[in-house]
C-alpha positions as CSV (number, residue, x, y, z in Angstrom):
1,X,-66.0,181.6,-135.7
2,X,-69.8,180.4,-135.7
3,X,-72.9,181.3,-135.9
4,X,-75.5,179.5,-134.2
5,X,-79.3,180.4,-134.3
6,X,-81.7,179.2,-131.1
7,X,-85.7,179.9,-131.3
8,X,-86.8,178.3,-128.7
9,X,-87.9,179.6,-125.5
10,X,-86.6,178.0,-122.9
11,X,-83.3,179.8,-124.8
12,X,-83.4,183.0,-122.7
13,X,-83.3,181.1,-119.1
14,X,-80.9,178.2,-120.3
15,X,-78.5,181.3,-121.7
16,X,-78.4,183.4,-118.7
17,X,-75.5,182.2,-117.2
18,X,-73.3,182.2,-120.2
19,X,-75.4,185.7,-121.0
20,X,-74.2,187.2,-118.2
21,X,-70.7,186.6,-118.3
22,X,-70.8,187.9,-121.8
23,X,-72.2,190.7,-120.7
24,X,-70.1,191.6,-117.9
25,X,-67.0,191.8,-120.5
26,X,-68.9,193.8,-122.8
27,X,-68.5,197.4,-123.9
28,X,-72.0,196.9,-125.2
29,X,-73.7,196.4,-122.1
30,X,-76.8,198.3,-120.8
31,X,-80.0,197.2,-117.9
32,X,-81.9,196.7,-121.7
33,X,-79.7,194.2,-122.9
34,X,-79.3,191.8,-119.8
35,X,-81.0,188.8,-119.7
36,X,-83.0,189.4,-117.0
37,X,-84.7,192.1,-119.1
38,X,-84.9,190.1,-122.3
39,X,-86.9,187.6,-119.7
40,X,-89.7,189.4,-118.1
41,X,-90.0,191.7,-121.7
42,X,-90.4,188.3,-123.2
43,X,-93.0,187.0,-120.3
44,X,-95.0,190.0,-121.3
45,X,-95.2,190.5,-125.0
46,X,-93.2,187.9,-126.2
47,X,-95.0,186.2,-129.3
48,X,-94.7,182.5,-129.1
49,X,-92.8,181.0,-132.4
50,X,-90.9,184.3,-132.9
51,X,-87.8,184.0,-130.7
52,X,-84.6,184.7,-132.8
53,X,-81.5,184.3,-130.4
54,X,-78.4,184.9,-132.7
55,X,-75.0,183.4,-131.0
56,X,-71.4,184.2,-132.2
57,X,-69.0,181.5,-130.9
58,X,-64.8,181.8,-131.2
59,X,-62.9,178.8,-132.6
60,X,-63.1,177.8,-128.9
61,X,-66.9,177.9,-128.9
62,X,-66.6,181.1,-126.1
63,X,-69.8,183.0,-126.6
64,X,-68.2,186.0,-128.0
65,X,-71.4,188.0,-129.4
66,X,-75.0,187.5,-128.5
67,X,-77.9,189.3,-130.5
68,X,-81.3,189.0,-128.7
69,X,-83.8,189.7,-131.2
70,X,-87.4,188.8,-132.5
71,X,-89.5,188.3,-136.0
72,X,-92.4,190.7,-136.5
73,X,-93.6,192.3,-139.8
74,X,-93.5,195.6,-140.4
75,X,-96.4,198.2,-142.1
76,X,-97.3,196.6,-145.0
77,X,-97.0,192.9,-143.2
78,X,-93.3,192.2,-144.7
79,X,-91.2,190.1,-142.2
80,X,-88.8,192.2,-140.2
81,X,-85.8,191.6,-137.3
82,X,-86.0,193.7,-134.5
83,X,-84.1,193.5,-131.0
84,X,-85.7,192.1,-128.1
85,X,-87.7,195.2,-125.9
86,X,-89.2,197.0,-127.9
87,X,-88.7,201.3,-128.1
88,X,-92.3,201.6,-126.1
89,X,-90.4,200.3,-122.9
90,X,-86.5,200.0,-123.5
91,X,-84.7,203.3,-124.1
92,X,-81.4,201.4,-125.4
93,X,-80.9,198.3,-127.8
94,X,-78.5,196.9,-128.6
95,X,-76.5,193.4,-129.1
96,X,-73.5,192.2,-126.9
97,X,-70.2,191.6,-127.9
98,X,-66.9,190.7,-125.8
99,X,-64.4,193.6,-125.5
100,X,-62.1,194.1,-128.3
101,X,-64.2,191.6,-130.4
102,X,-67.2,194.0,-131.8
103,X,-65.7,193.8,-135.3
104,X,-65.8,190.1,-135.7
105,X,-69.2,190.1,-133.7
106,X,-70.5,192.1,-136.3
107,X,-69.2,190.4,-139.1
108,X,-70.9,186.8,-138.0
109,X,-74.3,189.1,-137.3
110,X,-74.4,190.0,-140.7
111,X,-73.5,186.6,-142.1
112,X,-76.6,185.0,-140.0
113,X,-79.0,187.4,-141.2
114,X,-77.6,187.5,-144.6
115,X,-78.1,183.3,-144.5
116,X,-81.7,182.7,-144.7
117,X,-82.5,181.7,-141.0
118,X,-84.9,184.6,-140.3
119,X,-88.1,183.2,-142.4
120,X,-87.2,185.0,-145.1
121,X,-87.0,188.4,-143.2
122,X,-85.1,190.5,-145.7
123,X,-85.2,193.4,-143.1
124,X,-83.4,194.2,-139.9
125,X,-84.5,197.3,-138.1
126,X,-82.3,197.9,-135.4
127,X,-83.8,200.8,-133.2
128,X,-82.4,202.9,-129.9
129,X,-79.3,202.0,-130.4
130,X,-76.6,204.3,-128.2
131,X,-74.2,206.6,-129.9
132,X,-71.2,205.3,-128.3
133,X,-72.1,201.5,-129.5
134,X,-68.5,199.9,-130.9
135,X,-71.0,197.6,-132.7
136,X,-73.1,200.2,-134.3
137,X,-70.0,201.8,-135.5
138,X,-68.6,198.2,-136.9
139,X,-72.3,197.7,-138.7
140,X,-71.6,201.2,-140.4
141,X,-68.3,200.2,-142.1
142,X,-69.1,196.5,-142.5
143,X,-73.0,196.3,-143.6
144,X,-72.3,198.0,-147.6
145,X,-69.5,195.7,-147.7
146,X,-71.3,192.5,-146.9
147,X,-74.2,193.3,-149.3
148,X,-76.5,195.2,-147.4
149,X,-78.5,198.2,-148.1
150,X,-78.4,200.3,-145.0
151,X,-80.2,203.4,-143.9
152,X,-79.1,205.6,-141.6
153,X,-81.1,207.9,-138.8
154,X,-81.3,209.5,-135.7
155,X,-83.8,207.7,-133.8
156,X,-84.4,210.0,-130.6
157,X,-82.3,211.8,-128.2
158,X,-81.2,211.0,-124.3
159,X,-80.3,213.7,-122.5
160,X,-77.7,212.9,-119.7
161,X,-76.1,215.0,-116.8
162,X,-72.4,214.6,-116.0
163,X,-72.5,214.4,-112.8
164,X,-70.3,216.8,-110.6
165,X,-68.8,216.1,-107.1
166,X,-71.0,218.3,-105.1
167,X,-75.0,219.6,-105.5
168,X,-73.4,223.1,-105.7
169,X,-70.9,222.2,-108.5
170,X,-74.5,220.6,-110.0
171,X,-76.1,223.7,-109.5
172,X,-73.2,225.9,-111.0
173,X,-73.7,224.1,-114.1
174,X,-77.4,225.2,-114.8
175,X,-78.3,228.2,-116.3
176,X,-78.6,230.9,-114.2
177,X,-82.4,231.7,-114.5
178,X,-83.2,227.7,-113.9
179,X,-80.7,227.7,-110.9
180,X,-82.4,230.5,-109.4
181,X,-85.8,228.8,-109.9
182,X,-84.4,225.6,-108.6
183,X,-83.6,227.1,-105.5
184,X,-86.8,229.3,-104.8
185,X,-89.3,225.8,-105.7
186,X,-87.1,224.0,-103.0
187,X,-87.1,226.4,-100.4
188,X,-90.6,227.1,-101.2
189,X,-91.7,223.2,-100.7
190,X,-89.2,223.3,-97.3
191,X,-91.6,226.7,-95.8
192,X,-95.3,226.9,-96.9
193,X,-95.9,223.0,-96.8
194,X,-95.1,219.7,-94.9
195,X,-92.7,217.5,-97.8
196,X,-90.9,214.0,-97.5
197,X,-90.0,212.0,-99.8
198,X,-88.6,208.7,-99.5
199,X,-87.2,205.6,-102.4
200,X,-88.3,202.2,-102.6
201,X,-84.7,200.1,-103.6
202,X,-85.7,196.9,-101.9
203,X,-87.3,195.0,-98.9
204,X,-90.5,193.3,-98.8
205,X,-92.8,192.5,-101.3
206,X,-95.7,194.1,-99.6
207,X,-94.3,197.1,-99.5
208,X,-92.8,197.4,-103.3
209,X,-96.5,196.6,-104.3
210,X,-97.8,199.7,-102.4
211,X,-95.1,201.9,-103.6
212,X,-96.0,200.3,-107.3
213,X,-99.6,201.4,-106.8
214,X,-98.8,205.2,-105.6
215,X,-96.7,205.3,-108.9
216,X,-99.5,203.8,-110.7
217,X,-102.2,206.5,-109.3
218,X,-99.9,209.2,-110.1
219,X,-98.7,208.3,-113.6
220,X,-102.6,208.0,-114.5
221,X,-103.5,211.4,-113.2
222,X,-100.4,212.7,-114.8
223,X,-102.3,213.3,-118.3
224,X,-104.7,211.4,-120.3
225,X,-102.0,209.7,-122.5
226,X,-99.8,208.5,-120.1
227,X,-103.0,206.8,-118.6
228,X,-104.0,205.2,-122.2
229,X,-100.4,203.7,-122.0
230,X,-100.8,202.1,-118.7
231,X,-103.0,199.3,-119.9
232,X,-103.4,196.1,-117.5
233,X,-100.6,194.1,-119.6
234,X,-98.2,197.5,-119.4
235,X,-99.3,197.4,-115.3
236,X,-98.6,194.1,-115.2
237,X,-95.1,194.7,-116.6
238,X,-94.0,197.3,-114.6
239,X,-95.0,195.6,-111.3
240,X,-92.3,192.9,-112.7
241,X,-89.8,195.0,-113.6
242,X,-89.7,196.6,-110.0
243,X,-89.6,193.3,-108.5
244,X,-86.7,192.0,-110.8
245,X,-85.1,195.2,-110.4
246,X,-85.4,195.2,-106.3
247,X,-84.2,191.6,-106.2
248,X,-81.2,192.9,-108.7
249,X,-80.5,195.6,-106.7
250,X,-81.1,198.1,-109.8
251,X,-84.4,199.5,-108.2
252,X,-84.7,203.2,-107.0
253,X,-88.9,204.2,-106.9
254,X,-89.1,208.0,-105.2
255,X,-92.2,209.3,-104.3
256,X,-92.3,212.6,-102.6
257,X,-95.4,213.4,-99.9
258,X,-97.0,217.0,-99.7
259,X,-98.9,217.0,-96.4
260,X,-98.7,213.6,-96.3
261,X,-100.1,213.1,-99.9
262,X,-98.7,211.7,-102.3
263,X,-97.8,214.8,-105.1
264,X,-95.0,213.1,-107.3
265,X,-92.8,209.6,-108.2
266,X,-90.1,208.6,-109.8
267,X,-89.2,204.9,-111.4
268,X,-85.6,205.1,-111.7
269,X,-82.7,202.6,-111.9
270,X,-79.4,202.9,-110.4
271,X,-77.4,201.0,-112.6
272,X,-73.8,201.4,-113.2
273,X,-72.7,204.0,-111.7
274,X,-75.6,206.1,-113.3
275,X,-79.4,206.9,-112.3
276,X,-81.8,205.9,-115.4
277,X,-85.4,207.9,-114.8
278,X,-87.6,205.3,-116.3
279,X,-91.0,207.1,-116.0
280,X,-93.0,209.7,-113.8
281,X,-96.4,210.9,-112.5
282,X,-97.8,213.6,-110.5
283,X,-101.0,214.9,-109.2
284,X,-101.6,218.6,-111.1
285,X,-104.3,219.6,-108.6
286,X,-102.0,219.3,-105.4
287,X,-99.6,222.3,-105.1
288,X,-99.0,223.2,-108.5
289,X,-97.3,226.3,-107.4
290,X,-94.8,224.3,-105.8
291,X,-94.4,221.8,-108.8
292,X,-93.6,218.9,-106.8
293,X,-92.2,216.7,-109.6
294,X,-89.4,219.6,-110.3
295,X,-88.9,219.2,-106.1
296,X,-88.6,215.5,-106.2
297,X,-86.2,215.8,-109.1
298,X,-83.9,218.0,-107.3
299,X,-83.8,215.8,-104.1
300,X,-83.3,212.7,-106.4
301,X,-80.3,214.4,-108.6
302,X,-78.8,215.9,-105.2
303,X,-79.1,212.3,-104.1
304,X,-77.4,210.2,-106.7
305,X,-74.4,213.0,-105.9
306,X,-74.2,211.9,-102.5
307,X,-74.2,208.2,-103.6
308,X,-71.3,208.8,-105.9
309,X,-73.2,208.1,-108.9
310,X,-71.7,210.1,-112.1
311,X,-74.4,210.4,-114.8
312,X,-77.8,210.7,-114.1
313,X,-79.7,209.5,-117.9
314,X,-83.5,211.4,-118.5
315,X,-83.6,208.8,-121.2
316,X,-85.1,208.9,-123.8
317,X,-87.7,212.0,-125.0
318,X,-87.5,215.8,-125.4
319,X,-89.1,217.0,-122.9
320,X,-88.0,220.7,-121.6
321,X,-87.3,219.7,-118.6
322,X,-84.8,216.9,-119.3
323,X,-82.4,220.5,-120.5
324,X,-83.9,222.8,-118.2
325,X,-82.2,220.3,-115.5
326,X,-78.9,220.2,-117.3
327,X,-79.5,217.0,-119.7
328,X,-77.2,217.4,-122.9
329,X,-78.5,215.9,-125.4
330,X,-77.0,212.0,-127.1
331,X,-78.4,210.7,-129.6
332,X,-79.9,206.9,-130.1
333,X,-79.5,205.7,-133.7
334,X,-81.4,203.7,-136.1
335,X,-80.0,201.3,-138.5
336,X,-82.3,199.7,-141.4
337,X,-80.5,196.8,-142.8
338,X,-82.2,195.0,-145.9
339,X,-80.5,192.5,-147.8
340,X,-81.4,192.4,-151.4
341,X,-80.8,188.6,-152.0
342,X,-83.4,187.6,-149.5
């Protein structure tokens, strides 16, 4: 087994292939750890000179492990390893290793970082990573071992709906006081007003772009914060994203019409087998009674059950909403490496 170390940009296209295959045999794998992520994330806020693409090779030279991540500094300007994405946009990090492999994947990460190829980072701050990583629990064992200090901590919490056969079986699993809330808001948007929705997956450009500026309008009057986030680089992010994501077949953008209006969206991914809600907006002065983003949310749940689709992931955040809809919380870890030999 190797480790090989590439910094160079042109990396993350010239990988892809080999990336992909890797990551189609790997118990690892999430949308936030493909390379088409690691691309347009790096196209956006990507600093040039700090690409650090860890690669674990077999004795065959088969890519076996691949760790996508970058050199920043953290609060007092010390140098610091982080995965590619960032925790403002990607909800899961993680590196990818080959099925059955994760142990000796590991094992050559720590040896790289321990071996003085990271500009004298002494730190690796591994955020978001999921629960059910093998690697996270092969890092946890082998880290001490290998010299490391290592901190442990829950990062944040996803909550996730198991998926039942049938929107009553979904409903049966609620508590009884939100089911029977559910229900009146849903009947109530069907009598007093005029509702559609439809979901951008793919088609033409034109017409993403429009969905992508409905989202964009309601996300901003959603509250002032979520506004402040959506700075022209963010915008300029997202729009990418959805194209990628269309082309990739991944995209699923809901907006639901009140009268016509436009009252709520969703940017989710169907990825997997799952749905991943990615972000929101609404318009608070249009039916609030109705609370069209709780409507839109049922339609979107009922409609991932009639696709098949067996979890449907709020992601990550708190908010009451993700539980009052069933969401049970999993937790995201992070894992603060520092080698003291640096």
């Amino acid at each position: 087994m190797r480790v090989e170390l590439r910094t160079d940009d042109a990396a993350l296209a010239a990988l892809a292939p080999a990336w992909t295959a890797l990551h189609c045999r790997s118990r690892t794998a999430t949308l936030y750890n493909t390379p088409q992520w690691a691309q347009v994330w790096w196209r956006h806020f990507g600093e040039p000179g700090t690409l650090r693409l860890f690669l674990v090779r077999d004795e065959n030279d088969a890519l076996i492990g691949l760790a996508p991540m970058g050199l920043t500094t953290d609060g007092d300007g010390e140098p610091v390893l982080r995965y590619l994405g960032g925790v403002d946009v990607s909800d899961y990090l993680d590196a990818l290793a080959a099925a059955g492999d994760e142990e000796a994947v590991a094992s050559g990460l720590l040896a790289g970082w321990a071996d003085g190829w990271c500009t004298g980072a002494r730190q690796i701050d591994l955020r978001a990573v999921p629960h059910a990583s093998p690697l996270r629990e092969a890092f946890l064992r082998l880290a001490p071992a290998a010299g490391f200090k290592l901190q442990v901590e829950r990062d944040e919490v996803c909550p996730v709906v198991t998926l039942p056969d049938t929107w009553d079986a979904y409903l049966a699993q609620l508590d009884g006081k939100q089911r029977r809330e559910l229900r009146r808001k849903v009947r109530k948007a069907g009598r007093d007003v005029l509702v559609s929705w439809y979901q951008v997956r793919a088609g033409p450009p034109s017409g993403l772009d429009e969905a992508m500026e409905t989202f964009f309008d309601l996300h901003a009057r959603s509250d002032p914060t979520k506004a402040a986030f959506m700075t022209p680089r963010m915008r300029a992010f997202f729009r990418d994203v959805a194209h990628i994501a269309a082309r990739e077949g991944w995209l699923a953008l809901s907006v639901l019409l009140v009268n016509g209006q436009p009252a709520a969206t969703y940017f989710t991914f169907d990825y997997d087998n799952q749905i991943l809600l990615y972000n929101s907006g609404h318009d608070p002065t249009l039916v609030p009674e109705m609370s069209p983003g709780w409507v839109l949310l049922a339609y979107g749940i009922e409609h991932a059950i009639n696709l098949g689709r067996r979890r449907f992931d709020f992601l990550r955040g708190q908010e009451d909403y993700k539980f009052r809809f069933g969401g049970q919380a999993e937790p995201v870890w992070r894992l603060q490496l520092e080698w003291p030999g640096g």
